[in-house]
Wavefront OBJ file of the C-alpha trace (Angstrom):
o trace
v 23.477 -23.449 28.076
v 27.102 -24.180 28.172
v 28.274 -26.260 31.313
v 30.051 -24.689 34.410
v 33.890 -25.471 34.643
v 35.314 -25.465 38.196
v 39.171 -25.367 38.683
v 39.795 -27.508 42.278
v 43.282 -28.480 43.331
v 41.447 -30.692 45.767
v 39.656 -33.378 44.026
v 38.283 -36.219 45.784
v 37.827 -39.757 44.856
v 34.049 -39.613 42.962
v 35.660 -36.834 41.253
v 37.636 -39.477 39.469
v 35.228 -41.724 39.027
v 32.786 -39.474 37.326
v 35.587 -38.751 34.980
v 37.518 -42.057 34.336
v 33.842 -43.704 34.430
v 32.350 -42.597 31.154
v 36.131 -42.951 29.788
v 36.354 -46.201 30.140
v 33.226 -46.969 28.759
v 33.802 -45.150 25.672
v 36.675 -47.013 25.451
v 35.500 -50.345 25.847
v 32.927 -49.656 22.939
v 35.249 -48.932 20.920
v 37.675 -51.553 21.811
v 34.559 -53.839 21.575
v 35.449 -55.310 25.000
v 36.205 -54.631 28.619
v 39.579 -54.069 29.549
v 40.922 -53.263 33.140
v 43.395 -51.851 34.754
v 45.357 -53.744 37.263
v 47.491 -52.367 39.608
v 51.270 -54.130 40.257
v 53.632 -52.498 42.628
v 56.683 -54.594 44.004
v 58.450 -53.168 47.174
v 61.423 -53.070 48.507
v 60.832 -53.365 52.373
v 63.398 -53.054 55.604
v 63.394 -56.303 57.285
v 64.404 -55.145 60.866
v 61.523 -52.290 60.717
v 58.914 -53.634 58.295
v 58.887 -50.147 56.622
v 58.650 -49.972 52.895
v 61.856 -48.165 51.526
v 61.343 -48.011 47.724
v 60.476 -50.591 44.981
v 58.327 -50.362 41.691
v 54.281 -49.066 41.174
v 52.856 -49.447 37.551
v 49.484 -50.489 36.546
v 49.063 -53.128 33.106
v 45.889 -52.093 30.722
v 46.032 -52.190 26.823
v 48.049 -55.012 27.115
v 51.260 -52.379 28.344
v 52.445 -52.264 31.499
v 52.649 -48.300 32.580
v 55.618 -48.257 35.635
v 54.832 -44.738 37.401
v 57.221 -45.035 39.863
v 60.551 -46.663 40.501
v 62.836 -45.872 43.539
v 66.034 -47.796 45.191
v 67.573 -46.005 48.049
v 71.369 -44.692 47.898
v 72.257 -47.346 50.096
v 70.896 -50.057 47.740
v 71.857 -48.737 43.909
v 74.269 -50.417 41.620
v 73.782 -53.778 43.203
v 71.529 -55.311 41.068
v 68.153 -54.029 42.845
v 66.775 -51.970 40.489
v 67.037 -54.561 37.614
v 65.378 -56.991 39.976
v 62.393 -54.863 40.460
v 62.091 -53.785 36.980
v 62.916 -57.583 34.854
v 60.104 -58.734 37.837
v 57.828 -55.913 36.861
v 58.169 -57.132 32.971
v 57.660 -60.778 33.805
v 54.292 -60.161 35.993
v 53.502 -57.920 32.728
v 53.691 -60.600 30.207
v 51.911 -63.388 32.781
v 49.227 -60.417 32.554
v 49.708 -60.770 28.995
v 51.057 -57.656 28.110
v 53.773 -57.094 24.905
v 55.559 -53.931 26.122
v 56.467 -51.750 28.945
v 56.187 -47.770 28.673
v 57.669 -45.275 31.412
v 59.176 -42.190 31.681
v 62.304 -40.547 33.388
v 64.279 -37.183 33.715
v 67.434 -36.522 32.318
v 68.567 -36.307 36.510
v 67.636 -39.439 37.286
v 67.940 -43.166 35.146
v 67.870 -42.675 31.454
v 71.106 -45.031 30.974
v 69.586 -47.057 33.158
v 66.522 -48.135 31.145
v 68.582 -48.038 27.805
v 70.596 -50.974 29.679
v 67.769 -52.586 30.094
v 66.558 -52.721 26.845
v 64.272 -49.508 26.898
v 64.607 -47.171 23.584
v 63.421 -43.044 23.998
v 60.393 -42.599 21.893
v 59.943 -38.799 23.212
v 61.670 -36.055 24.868
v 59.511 -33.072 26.630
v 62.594 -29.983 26.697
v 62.472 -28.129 29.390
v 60.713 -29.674 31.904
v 61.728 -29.350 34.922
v 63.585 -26.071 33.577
v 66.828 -26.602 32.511
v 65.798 -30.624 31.979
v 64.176 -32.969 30.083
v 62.061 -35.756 30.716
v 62.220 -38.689 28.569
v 59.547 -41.489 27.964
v 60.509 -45.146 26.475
v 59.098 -48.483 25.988
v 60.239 -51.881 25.455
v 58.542 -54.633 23.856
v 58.615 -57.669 25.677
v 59.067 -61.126 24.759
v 58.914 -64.212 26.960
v 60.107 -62.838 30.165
v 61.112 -65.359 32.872
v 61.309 -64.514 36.581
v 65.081 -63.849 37.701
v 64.410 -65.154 40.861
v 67.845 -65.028 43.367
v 69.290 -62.231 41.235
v 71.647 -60.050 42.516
l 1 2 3 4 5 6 7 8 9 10 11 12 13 14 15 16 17 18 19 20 21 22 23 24 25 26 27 28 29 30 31 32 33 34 35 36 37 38 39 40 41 42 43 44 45 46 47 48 49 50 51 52 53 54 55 56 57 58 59 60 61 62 63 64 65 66 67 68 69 70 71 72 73 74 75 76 77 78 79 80 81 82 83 84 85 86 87 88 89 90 91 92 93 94 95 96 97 98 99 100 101 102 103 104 105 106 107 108 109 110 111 112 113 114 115 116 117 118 119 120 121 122 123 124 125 126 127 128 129 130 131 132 133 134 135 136 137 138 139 140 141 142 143 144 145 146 147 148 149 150 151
């Protein structure tokens, strides 16, 4: 008998673990060891209020740091922020042991950006949002140092 499929826009937290569960397993047999997925995330936070305002979430696993998100407020852009947050990011990455960094961005928001920073395109999805792309690159990383004090 075939199994049931259920469509939920509503899925809860075993949901995800029955799914990424088995996954990882069957990925650290074939692997022929364990390998986890660690969560980094550096924020940007107000000082008067204590309220977090932006800043960087990513997770490292396959030796590759994945960064999800990245967000500097208006107020704070073109000042050096962003590159903190990210050359940070790649540094905790290769302490982690990782050799690159993969992410993706739309063609409204930081493409020149990353290619600044050393990030090449490796794929382009047309259309999406309509009317835009969305573009994902890497960047291998070699011994990355802390830029600690940097504008």
């Amino acid at each position: 008998m075939p199994p049931e499929i259920t469509l939920t826009d509503a899925p809860t937290p075993d949901t995800w673990k029955a799914i990424v569960g088995p996954l990882i397993e069957f990925n650290n047999g074939r692997l022929g060891r364990a390998e986890a997925r660690r969560p980094l995330a550096l924020l940007l936070t107000d000082p008067q209020s204590g309220e977090i305002t932006g800043g960087l979430y990513g997770s490292t696993v396959f030796s590759y740091l994945h960064v999800d998100l990245l967000f500097v407020p208006e107020s704070m852009r073109r000042k050096g922020v962003g590159r903190k947050l990210l050359s940070e990011a790649e540094a905790e990455a290769g302490r982690r042991g990782c050799h690159a960094v993969s992410l993706d961005t739309y063609s409204f928001q930081a493409r020149g950006f990353y290619e600044k920073m050393g990030y090449a395109v490796f794929g382009t999805l047309e259309d999406c949002p309509p009317g835009h792309r969305r573009f994902f690159l890497t960047k291998r990383l070699g011994k990355v140092e802390s830029i600690e004090g940097a504008a």
